[in-house]
C-alpha positions in Angstrom: 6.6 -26.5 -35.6 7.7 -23.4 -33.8 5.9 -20.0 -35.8 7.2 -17.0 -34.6 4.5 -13.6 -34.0 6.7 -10.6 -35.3 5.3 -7.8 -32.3 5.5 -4.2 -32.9 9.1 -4.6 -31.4 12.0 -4.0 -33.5 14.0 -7.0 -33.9 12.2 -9.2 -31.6 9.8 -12.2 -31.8 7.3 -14.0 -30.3 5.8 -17.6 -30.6 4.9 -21.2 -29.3 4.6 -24.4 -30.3 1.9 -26.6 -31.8 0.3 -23.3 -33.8 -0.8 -25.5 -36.7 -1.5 -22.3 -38.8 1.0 -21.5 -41.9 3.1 -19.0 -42.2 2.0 -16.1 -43.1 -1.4 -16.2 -42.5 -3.5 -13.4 -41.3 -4.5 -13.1 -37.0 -7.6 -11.5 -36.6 -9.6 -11.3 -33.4 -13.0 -10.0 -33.2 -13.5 -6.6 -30.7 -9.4 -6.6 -31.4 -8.0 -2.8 -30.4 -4.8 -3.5 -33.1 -5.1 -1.2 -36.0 -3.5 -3.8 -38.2 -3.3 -7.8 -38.0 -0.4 -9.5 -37.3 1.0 -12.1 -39.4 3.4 -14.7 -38.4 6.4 -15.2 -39.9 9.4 -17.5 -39.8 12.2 -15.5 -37.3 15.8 -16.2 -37.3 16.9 -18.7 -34.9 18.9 -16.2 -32.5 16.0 -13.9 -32.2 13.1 -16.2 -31.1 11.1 -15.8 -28.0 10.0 -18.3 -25.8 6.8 -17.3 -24.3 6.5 -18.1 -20.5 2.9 -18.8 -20.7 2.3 -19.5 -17.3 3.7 -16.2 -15.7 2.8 -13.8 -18.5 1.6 -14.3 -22.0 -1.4 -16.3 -21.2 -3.9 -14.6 -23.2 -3.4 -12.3 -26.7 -5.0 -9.5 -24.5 -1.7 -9.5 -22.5 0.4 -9.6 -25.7 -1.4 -6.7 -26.8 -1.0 -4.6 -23.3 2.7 -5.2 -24.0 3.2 -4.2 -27.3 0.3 -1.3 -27.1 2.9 0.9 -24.9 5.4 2.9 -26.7 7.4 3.3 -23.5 7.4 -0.4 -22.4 8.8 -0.6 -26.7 11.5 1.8 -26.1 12.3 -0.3 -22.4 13.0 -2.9 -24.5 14.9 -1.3 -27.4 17.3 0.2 -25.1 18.7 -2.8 -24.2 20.1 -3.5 -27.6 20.7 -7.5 -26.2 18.1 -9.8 -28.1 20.2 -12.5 -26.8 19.5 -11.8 -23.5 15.7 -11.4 -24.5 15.8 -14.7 -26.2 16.9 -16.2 -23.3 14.3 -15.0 -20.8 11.7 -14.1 -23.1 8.6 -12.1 -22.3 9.1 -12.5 -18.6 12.3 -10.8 -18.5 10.3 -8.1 -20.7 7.3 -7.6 -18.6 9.8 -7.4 -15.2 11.4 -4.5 -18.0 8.0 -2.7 -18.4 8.3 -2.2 -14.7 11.5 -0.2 -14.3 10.2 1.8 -16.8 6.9 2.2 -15.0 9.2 2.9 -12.1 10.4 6.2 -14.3 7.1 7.3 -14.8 6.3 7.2 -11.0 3.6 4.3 -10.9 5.5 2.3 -8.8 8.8 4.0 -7.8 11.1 3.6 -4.5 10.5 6.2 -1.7 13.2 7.4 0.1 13.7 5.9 3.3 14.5 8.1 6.7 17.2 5.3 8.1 19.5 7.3 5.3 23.0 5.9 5.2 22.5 3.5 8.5 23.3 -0.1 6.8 19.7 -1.9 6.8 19.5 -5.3 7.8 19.5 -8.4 6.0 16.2 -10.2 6.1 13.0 -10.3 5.2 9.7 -9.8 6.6 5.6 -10.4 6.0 6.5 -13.6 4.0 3.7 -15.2 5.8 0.6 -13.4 8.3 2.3 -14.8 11.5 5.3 -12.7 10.5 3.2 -9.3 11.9 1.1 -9.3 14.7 -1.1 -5.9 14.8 -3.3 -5.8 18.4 -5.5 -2.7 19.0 -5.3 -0.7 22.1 -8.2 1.3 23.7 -8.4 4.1 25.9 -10.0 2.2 28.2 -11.8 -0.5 28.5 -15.6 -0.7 28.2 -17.6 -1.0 31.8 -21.6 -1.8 31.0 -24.0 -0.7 28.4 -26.4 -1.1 25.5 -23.8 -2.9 22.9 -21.3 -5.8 23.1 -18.0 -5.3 22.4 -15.7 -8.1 21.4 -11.9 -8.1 21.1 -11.3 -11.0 17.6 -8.5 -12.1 16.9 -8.4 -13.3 12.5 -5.6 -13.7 10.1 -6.2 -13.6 6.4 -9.5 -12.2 6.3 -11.0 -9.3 4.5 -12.2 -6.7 6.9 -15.9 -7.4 5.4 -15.0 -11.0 5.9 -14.8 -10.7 9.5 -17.9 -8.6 10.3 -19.8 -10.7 8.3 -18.3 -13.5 10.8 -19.1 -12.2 13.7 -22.7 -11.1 12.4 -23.5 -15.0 11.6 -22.6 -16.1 14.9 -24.9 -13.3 16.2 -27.2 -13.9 13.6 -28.1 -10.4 12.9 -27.5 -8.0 10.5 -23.7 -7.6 9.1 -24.5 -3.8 9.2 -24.9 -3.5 12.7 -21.2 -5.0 13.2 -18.7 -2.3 13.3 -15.5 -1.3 14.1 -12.9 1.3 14.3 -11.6 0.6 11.0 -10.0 -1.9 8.5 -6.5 -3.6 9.4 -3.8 -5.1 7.5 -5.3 -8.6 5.8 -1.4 -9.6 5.3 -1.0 -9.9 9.4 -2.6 -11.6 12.8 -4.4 -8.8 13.9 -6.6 -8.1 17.0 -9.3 -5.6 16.8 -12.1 -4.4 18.9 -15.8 -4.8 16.8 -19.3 -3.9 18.7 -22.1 -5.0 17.9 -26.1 -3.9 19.4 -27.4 -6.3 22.6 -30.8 -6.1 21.6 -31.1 -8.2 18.4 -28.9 -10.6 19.7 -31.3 -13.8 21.2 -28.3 -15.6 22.3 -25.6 -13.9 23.7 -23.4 -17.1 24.1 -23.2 -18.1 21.0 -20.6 -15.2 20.5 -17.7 -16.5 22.1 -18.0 -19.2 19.6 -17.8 -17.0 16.9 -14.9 -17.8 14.1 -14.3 -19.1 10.4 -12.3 -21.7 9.4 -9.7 -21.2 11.8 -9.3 -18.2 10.9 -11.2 -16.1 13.4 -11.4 -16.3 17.4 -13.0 -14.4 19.8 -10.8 -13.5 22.5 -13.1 -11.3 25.0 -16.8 -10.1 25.4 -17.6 -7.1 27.2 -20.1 -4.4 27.5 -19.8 -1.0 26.3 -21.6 1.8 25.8 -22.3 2.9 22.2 -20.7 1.5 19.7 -17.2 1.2 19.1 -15.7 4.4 17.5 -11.9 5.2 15.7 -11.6 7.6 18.5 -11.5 5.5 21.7 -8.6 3.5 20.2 -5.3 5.1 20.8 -3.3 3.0 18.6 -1.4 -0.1 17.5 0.8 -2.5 19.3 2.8 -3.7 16.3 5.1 -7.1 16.5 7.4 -7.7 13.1 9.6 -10.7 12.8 12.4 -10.3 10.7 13.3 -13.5 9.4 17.3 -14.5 9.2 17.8 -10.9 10.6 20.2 -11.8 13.2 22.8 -12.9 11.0 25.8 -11.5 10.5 25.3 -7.6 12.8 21.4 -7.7 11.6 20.4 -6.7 15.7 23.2 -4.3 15.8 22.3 -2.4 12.5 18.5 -2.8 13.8 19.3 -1.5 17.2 21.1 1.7 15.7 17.8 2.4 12.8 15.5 2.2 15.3 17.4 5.1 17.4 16.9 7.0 14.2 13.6 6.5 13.5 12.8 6.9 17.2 14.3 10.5 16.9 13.7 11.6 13.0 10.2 9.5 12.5 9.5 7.6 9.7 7.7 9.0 7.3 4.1 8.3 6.9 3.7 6.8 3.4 0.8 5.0 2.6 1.3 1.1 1.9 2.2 0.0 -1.4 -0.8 -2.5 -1.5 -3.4 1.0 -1.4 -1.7 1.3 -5.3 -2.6 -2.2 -6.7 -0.4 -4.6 -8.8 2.5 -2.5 -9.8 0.7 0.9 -9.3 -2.0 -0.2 -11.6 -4.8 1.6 -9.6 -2.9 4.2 -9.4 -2.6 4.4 -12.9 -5.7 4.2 -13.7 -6.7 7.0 -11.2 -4.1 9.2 -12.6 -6.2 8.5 -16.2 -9.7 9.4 -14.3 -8.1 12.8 -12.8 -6.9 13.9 -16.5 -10.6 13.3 -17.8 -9.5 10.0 -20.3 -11.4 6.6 -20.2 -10.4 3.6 -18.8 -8.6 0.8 -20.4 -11.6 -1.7 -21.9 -10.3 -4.7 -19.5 -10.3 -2.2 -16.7 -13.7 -3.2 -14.3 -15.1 0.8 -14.2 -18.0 0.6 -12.2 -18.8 3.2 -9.7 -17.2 1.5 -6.3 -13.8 0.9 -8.9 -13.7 4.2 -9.3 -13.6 5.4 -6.3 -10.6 3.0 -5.4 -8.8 4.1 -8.5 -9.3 7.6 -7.5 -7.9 6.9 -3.7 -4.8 5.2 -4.9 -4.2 8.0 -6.9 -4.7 10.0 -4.1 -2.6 8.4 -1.7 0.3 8.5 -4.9 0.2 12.2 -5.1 0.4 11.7 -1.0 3.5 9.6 -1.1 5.3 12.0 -3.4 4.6 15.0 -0.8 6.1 13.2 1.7 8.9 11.8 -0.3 9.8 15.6 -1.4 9.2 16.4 2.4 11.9 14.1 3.4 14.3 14.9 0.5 14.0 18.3 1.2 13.5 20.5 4.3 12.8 16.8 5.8 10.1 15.6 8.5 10.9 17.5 11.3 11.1 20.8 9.5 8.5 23.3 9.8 6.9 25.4 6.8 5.1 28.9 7.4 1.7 27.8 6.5 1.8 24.0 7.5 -1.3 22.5 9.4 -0.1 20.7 12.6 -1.5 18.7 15.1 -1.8 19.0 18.5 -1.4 17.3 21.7 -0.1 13.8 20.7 0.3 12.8 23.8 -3.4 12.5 24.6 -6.3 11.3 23.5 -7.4 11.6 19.6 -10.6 13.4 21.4 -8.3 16.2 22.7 -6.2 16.8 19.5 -6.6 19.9 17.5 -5.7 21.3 13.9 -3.8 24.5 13.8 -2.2 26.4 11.4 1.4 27.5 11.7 1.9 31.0 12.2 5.3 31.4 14.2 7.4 28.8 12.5 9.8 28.5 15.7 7.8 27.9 18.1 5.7 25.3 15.9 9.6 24.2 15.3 10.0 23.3 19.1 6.5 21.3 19.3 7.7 19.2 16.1 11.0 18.3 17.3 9.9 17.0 21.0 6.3 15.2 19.5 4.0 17.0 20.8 2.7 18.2 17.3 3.0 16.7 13.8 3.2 18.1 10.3 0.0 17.7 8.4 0.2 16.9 4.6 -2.9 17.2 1.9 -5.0 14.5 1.0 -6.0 16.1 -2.3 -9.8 16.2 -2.8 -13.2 17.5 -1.3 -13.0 18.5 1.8 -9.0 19.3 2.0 -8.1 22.6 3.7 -5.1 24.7 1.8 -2.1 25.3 3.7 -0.6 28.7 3.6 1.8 30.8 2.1 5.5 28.8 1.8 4.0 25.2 3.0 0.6 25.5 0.0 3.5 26.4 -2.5 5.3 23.1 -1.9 2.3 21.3 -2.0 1.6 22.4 -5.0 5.3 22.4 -6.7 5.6 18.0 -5.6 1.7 17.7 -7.0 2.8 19.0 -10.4 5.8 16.6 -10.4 3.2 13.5 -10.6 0.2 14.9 -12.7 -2.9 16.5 -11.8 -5.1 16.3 -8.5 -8.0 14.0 -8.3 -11.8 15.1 -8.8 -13.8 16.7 -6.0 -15.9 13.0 -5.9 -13.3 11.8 -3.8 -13.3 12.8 -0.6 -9.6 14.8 0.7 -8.5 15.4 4.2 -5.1 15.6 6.4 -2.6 12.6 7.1 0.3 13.2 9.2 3.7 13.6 7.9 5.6 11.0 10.0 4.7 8.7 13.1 7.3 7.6 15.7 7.4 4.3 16.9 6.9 4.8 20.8 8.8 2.1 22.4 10.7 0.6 19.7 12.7 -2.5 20.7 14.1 -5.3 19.6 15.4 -8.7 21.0 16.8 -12.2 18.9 15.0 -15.5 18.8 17.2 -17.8 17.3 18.5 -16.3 13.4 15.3 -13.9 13.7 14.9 -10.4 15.0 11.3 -9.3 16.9 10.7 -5.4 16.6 8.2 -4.3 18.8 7.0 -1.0 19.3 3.4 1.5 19.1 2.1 3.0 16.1 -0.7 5.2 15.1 -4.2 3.3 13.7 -3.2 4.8 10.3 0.5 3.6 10.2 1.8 0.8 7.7 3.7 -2.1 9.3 5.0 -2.7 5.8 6.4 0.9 6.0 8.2 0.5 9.1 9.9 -3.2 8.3 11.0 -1.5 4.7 12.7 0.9 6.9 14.6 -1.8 8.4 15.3 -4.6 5.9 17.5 -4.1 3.0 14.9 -4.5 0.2 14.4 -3.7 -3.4 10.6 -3.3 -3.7 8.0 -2.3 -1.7 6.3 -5.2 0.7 2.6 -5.2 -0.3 
């Protein structure tokens, strides 16, 4: 027997098999949100659903975030196809909910800085061996108190691998550290330190690994322990799978000359925003003073990530309106830049613009970057022209986050210092430097023709 759920959807209906309940008799769900219960009802054959359990309607709780949205209703109205519905049923509407998410700027597409250059057909971070991230220091250590080690891991948290290397030492994970997290969807090779004297067997460290997962490539000794300024950046290797077909290194060779000259822009990763936007979302919610959704986990540490995903949205949109509009290289009276690039991150400074052409020349041949507003504690206003732009793309997306999450400056754009590119077989490897706080997934979307965002 196939009974039918009629949802708050005009027209359209909902049901599975096996339901042994008659028709028309009353759901009711203890602790249920639904101002009314549903019944079920017998639907016309043409305008039955069949629920894709597996991929979406597994629980009634996702029914009801569905058909709780007036937006994701209207989505669905404006179709006016229930054929089409009927056919693909809820998973064609919750892939729906998304566009119109999209509209609302929880998960939207950034503009890109390639602009009309044809991107390359391909695609990229299917698997962790696709991007290889490999610190690079200043120099190297020469004798000290602490150890530091140069891993190599692949699929593991950042916690993950301290707590690795902290077994193998058998000491305390909090005296592991490094110079910050990397990207868990990539091989990566980082620099961690770790203090000599607790340590009872030194040895023991080059032997240091999880499940294959982990590998110690080099011990030294170094002074101190390891800090985000002694590491000037990232050697980055993408491989662009099926890229060389067709003029894929061609098109590739030709973006990178742009990005090499224009920048691209600085966004942070899609991943920061959670499924869909969903932290985002949620943080957005937390800055305009509501609760939480009930199956929303809101415990203190989950609110602070909610809050810095929304703070890296309202980032995004500066930069997007950046690039849209005066664009990266531009200077704004007002803007903080940053100074001396081509040195160490010990020997860069902060200034604020003053004489817009001179800051104009220092933009345009790298040796400053634009600075844009983390909103939050602790973030210095810009002045004059560049605070009102700020200000004008913020209101666009909704209001700032709380002073409990802690602001700052990120650049506008990043140049990939020695950007090349060679074939291996149908694949393209890009390989070029990038700034500690650079996305890999935001310089491959640069390249591949894509529709989404690579997490």
């Amino acid at each position: 027997m196939l009974l039918a759920q009629k949802c708050p959807i005009q027209g359209i209906f909902a049901g599975r098999s096996g339901d042994r309940r008659s028709r028309g008799q009353v759901l009711s769900r203890p602790g249920s949100s639904l101002r009314s219960p549903q019944k079920f009802c017998k639907a016309p054959a043409t305008k039955r659903v069949g629920l894709n359990w597996a991929s979406f309607a597994r629980s009634w709780r996702d029914r009801r975030w569905f058909c709780g949205c007036p937006a994701r209703r209207q989505t669905i109205l404006e179709l006016k196809d229930s054929q089409a519905i009927s056919r693909c049923g809820w998973g064609l509407a919750c892939a729906l909910t998304r566009l119109n998410d999209e509209r609302k700027g929880y998960y939207f597409m950034l503009p890109r800085s390639r602009g009309d250059l044809p991107a390359v057909h391909g695609r990229s971070r299917t698997r962790p061996e696709d991007t290889l991230l490999s610190e690079e220091l200043l120099r190297l250590p020469d004798g000290g108190d602490h150890f530091w080690l140069k891993v190599r891991c692949q699929g593991l948290a950042h916690k993950q691998m301290l707590a690795a290397v902290a077994r193998a030492a058998a000491i305390d994970p909090a005296l592991v550290q490094s110079a910050g997290a990397r990207d868990r969807q990539a091989v990566v090779q980082q620099w961690v330190s770790l203090p000599k004297a607790p340590v009872d067997n030194p040895g023991a460290l080059k032997g240091a690994g999880y499940k294959s997962q982990l590998k110690v490539l080099e011990v030294h000794e170094g002074a101190g322990p390891i800090r985000a300024e002694q590491v000037s950046g990232l050697t980055c290797r993408l491989r662009l799978v099926d890229g060389a077909a067709e003029d894929g290194f061609e098109r590739a060779q030709a973006i990178l000359r742009r990005l090499r000259s224009q920048g691209v822009p600085n966004y942070i990763g899609a991943a920061m925003m959670g499924p869909s936007g969903s932290h985002a979302r949620w943080g957005k919610l937390l800055a305009q003073g509501k609760r939480l959704p009930n199956r929303v986990p809101s415990s203190g540490p989950d609110r602070s990530k909610y809050e810095r995903a929304w703070q890296a949205r309202l980032f995004n949109g500066w930069v997007a309106q950046r690039l849209s509009g005066p664009g990266l290289d531009a200077v704004l009276p007002g803007d903080w830049l940053q100074t001396a690039l081509n040195q160490g991150p010990a020997q860069r400074q902060l200034l604020q613009v003053e004489d817009a052409v001179a800051a104009q020349r220092r933009v345009e041949s790298w040796e400053s970057v634009v600075m844009g507003p983390l909103w939050g504690a602790d973030c210095p206003p810009a002045g004059a022209q560049a605070q009102a732009f700020a200000e004008a793309a913020a209101a666009e997306q909704g209001p700032l986050p709380s002073q409990r999450c802690r602001g700052g400056l990120r650049a506008l754009r990043f140049q990939p210092a020695g950007a090349q590119v060679e074939k291996s077989g149908k694949d393209l490897l890009v390989q070029c430097s990038i700034p500690c706080d650079a996305f890999a997934a935001v310089l491959a979307e640069e390249l591949l023709a894509i529709e989404g965002h690579l997490s």
